[in-house]
C-alpha positions in Angstrom: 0.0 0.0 0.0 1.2 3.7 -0.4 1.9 5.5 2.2 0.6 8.9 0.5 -3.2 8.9 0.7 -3.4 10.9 -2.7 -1.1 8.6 -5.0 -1.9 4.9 -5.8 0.1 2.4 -6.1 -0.8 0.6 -10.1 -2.1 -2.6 -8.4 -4.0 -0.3 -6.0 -5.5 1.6 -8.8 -6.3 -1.6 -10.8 -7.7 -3.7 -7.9 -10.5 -0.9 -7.2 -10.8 0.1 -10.6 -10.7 -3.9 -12.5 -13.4 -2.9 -15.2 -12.4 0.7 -16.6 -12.3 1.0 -20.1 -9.3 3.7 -21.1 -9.8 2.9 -25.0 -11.4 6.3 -25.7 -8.6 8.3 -23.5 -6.1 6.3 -24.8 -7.0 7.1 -28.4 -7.3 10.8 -28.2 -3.6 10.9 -26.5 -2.3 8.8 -29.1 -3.7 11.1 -31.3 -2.4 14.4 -29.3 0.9 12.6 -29.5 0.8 11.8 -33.7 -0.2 15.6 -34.4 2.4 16.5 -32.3 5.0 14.7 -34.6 3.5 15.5 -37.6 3.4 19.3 -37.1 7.3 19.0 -36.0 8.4 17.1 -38.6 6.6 19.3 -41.4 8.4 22.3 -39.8 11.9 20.9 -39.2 14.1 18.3 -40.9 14.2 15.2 -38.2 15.9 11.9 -37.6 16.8 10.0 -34.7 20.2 9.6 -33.3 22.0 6.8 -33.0 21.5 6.9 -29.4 18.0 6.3 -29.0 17.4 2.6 -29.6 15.7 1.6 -26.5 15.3 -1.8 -25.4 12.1 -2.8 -23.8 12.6 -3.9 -20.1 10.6 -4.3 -16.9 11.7 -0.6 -15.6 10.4 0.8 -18.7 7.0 -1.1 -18.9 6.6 -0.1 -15.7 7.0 3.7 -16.2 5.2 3.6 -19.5 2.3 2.2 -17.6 2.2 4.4 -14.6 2.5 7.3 -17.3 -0.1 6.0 -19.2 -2.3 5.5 -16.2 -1.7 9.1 -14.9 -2.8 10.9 -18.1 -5.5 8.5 -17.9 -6.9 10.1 -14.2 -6.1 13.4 -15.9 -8.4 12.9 -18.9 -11.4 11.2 -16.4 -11.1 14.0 -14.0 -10.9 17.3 -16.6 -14.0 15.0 -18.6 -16.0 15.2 -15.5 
């Protein structure tokens, strides 16, 4: 359990919300993201660097996820 009474733990979140359906959020910050990238790369010349190959790992997943799950309370409480 946390020990902040305002932030959840993932499995806390999940385990009271098990049926919530984030498709529709999801979606529209997908789409925030892809318009994002398209108006930058119509304005500048792109291309990744070397550098950035990232391999997938537990850590990552895991930050992905709470990310995802964060925008997710964001979108469900501005919708309200």
């Amino acid at each position: 359990m946390s020990s902040n009474k305002e932030t959840k733990t993932i499995m806390e979140f999940l385990s009271e919300n098990p049926n919530v359906d984030v498709s529709k959020a999801w979606e529209r910050c997908w789409g925030i993201q892809t318009n994002i990238i398209e108006r930058v790369r119509e304005r500048f010349e792109v291309a990744k660097h070397p550098s950035c190959r990232v391999e997938i790992t537990l850590p990552l997943v895991s930050t992905l996820i709470t990310a995802y799950l964060r925008v997710h309370l964001m979108l469900t409480l501005v919708n309200r």
